[in-house]
DOLO-633564 format. One record per residue (C-alpha): residue in one letter; x, y, z; residue number from 0. Coordinates in steps of 0.5 Angstrom, whole numbers, plus 500, padded with zeros to 3 digits. Layout:
BEGIN
[site a [X Y Z] NUM];
...
END
This chain:
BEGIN
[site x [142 097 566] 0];
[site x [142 091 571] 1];
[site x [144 092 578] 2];
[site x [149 086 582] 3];
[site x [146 081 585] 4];
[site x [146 082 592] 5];
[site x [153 076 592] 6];
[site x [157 081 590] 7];
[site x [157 086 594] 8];
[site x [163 087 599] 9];
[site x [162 084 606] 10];
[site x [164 088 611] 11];
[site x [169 085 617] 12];
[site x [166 083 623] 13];
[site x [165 088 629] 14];
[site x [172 085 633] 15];
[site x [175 089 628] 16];
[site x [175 096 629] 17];
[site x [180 096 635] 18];
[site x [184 095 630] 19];
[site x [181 099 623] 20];
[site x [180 105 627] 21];
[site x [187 107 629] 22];
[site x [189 104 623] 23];
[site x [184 109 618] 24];
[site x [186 115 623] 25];
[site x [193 114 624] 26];
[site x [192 115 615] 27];
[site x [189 121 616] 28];
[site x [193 124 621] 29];
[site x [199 123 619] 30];
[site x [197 125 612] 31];
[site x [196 131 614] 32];
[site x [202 132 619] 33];
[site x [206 130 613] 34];
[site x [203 135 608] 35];
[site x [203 141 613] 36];
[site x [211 139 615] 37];
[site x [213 138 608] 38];
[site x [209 144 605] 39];
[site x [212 148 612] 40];
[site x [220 146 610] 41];
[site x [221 146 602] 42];
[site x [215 151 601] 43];
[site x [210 151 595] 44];
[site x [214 147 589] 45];
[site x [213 144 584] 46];
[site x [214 137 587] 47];
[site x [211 138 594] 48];
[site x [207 132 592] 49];
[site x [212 128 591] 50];
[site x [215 130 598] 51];
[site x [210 129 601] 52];
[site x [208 123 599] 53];
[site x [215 120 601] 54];
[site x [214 123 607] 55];
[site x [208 120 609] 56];
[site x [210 113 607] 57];
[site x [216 114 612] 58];
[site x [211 117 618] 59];
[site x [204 112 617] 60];
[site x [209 106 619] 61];
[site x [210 109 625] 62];
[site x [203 112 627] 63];
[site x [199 107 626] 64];
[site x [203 103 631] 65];
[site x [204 109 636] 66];
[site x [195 109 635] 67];
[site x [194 102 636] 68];
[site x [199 103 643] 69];
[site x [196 111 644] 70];
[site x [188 110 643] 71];
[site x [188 104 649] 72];
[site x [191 110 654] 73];
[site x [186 116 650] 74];
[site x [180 112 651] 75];
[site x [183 112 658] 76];
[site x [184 119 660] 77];
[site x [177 121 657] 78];
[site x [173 116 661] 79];
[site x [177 120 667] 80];
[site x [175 127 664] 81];
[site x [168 126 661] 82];
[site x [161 123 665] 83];
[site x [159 116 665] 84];
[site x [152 115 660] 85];
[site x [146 115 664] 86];
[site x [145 108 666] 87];
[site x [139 105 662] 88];
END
């Protein structure tokens, strides 16, 4: 068995990016899991809580990434303000 050539592995994003993908992989979790804890929460342990789930999912994600990527800005913020400074050098 062969191993792919080094040209083939996926190339990663430059580091410019992770203001925008932390939020966005965050706000995929939490709002995953909000979505699932509410739904199981209104409609009880069914047989379709999948599906329900999902559906509210795809209603709260394309909320809560836009809501993180205003929010994570003023949190950063508020935790420099609550947290000492790394030492210097």
């Amino acid at each position: 068995m062969t191993s792919l050539p080094m040209t083939l592995r996926p190339r990663r994003l430059p580091t410019a990016a992770a203001h925008v993908l932390t939020p966005m992989i965050l706000s995929f979790f939490m709002s995953g899991v909000v979505s699932l804890i509410a739904t199981l929460r209104a409609t009880g342990l069914t047989a379709d809580l999948p599906v329900q789930a999902l559906h509210a999912w795809m209603l709260s994600y394309p909320v809560a990434f836009p809501a993180a990527l205003v929010m994570l800005p003023i949190v950063r913020r508020i935790v420099g303000l609550l947290v000492e400074p790394p030492p210097a050098g």
